[in-house]
C-alpha positions in Angstrom: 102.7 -191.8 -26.0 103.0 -191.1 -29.6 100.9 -188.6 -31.6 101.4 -186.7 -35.0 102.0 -183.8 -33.1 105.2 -185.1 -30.8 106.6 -187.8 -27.9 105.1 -186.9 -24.5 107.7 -186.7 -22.2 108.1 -186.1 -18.5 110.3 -183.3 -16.8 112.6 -185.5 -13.7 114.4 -184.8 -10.7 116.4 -181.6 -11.6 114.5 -181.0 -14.5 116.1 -183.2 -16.5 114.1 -184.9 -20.0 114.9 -188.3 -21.4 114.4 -188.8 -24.7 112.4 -191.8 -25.5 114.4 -194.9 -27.2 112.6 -194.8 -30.4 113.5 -191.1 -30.9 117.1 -191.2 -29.9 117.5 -194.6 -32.2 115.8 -192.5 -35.0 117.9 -189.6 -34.9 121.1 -192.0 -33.7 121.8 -190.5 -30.7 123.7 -192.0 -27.9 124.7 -191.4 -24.1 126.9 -188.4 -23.7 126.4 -187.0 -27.0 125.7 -183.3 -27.7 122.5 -181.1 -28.8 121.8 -177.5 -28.8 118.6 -176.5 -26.8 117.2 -173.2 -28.3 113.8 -171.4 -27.2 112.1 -170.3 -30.0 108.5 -168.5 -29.7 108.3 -170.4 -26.5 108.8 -173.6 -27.6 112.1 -175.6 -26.9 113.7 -177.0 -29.8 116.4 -179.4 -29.2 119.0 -180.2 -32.4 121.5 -182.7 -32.0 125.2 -182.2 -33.0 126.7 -184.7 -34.8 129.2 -186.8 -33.7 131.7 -185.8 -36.8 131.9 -182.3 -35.9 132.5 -182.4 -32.2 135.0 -186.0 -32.4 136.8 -184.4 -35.5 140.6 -183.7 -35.2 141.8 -179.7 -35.0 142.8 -178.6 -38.2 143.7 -175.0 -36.9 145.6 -173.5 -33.7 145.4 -170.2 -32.4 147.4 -169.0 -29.6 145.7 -166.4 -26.6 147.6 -163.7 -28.4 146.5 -164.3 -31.8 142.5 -164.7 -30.8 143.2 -161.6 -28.6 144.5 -159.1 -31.2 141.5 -160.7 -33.7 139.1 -160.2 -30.8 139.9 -156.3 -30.7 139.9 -155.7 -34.6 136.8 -157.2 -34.6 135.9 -155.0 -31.7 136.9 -152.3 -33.9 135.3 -152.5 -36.5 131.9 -153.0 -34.8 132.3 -150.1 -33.4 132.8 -148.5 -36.4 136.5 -147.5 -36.5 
């Protein structure tokens, strides 16, 4: 059901929510594709991620080391020293 306000959907087995073809054609989503759910002022917003940004090649490496010693500056510096 359509309204100005929203798509009425219904929760499934699991909990799981389909979205309705009309919306996933409009906003070009497909099976297996990505979204971020967020609560927000108890509402649940759902934003889709697009396809460039998860299907893109790595343009940047960065060995356990590396991320480990950035990890504790960062940890540092929070902290305040």
């Amino acid at each position: 059901m359509m309204s100005d306000k929203g798509v009425l959907v219904r929760v499934g087995k699991r909990r799981a929510l389909y979205i309705p073809s009309k919306v996933a054609r409009e906003l070009d989503i497909a099976e297996g594709d990505l979204l971020i759910l967020r609560v927000e002022g108890g509402q649940i917003v759902l934003r889709p991620i697009q396809r460039l940004l998860v299907e893109r090649e790595k343009w940047a490496e960065t060995g356990v080391e590396e991320f480990e010693a950035e990890s504790e500056e960062f940890s540092r510096e929070m902290e305040g020293g």
